[in-house]
C-alpha positions as CSV (number, residue, x, y, z in Angstrom):
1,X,20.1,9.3,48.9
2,X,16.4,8.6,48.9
3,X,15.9,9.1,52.9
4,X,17.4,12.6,52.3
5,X,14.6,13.1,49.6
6,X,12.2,11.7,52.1
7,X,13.0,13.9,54.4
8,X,12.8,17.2,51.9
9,X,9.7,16.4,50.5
10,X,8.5,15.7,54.3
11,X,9.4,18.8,55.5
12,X,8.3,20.8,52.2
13,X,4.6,19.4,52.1
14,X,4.4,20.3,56.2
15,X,4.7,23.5,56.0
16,X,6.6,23.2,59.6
17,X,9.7,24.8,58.8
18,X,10.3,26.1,62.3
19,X,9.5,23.3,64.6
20,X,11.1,20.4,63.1
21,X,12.0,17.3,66.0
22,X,14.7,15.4,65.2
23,X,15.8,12.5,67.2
24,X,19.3,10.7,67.4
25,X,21.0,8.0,69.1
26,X,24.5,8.6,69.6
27,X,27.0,6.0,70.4
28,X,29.6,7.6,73.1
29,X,32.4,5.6,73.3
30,X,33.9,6.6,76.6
31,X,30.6,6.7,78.5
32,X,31.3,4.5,81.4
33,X,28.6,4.7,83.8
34,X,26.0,5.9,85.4
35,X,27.9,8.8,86.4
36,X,28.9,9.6,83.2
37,X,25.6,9.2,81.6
38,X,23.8,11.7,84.5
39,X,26.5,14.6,83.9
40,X,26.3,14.0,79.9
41,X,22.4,14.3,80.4
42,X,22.3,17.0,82.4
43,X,24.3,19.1,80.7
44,X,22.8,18.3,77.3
45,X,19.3,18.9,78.5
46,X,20.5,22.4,79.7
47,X,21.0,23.2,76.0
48,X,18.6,25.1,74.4
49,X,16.9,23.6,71.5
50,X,17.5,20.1,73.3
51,X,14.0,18.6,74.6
52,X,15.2,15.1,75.4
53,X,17.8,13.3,76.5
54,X,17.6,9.4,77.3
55,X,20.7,7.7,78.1
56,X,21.8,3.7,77.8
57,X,25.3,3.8,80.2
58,X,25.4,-0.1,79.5
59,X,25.1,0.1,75.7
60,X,27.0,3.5,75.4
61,X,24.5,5.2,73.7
62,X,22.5,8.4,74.1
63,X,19.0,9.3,72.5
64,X,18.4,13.1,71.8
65,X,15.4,15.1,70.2
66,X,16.5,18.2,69.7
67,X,14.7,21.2,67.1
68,X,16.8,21.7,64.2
69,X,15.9,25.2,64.2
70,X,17.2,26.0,67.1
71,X,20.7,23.3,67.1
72,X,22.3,21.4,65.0
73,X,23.8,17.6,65.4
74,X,27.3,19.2,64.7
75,X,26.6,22.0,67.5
76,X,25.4,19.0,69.9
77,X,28.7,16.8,69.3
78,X,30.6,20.1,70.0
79,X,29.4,20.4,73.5
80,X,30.0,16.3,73.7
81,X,33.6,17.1,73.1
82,X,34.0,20.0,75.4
83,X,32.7,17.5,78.1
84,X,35.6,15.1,77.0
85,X,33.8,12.3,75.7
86,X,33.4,11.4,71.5
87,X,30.8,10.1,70.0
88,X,29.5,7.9,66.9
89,X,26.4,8.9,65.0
90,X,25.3,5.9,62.8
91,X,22.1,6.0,60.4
């Protein structure tokens, strides 16, 4: 619980409502390759509110800073899913 208060009393005392960064690693468990990272990358980077996407095809994982203003992380896994693959978020 306390990282979530963290987090609140971060963003209250910023007074940065609109231009919060958020950054996420993703486990995707049907990532493959190369291939498979460079099509999940591209088309997440094509997403608005998504300003970086790093992929790690030999670990299966995908890092992406996104504005929470603009997307969510539920909004990002959608589009994950509609390119076939799942994913694991893990704090």
């Amino acid at each position: 619980m306390s990282f979530y208060i963290d987090q609140i009393k971060a963003l209250m005392g910023s007074k940065n409502w609109g231009n919060q960064q958020v950054t996420v690693t993703l486990i995707i468990t049907n990532m493959k390759d190369d291939e498979d990272a460079r099509k999940l990358a591209s088309v997440l980077q094509s997403i608005p509110g998504i300003t970086n996407v790093v992929p790690f095809p030999r670990h299966r994982r995908l890092t992406i800073t996104y504005n929470s203003s603009q997307i969510t992380l539920e909004a990002i896994g959608y589009h994950i899913a509609r390119l076939g693959y799942h994913y694991l978020h893990k704090i």
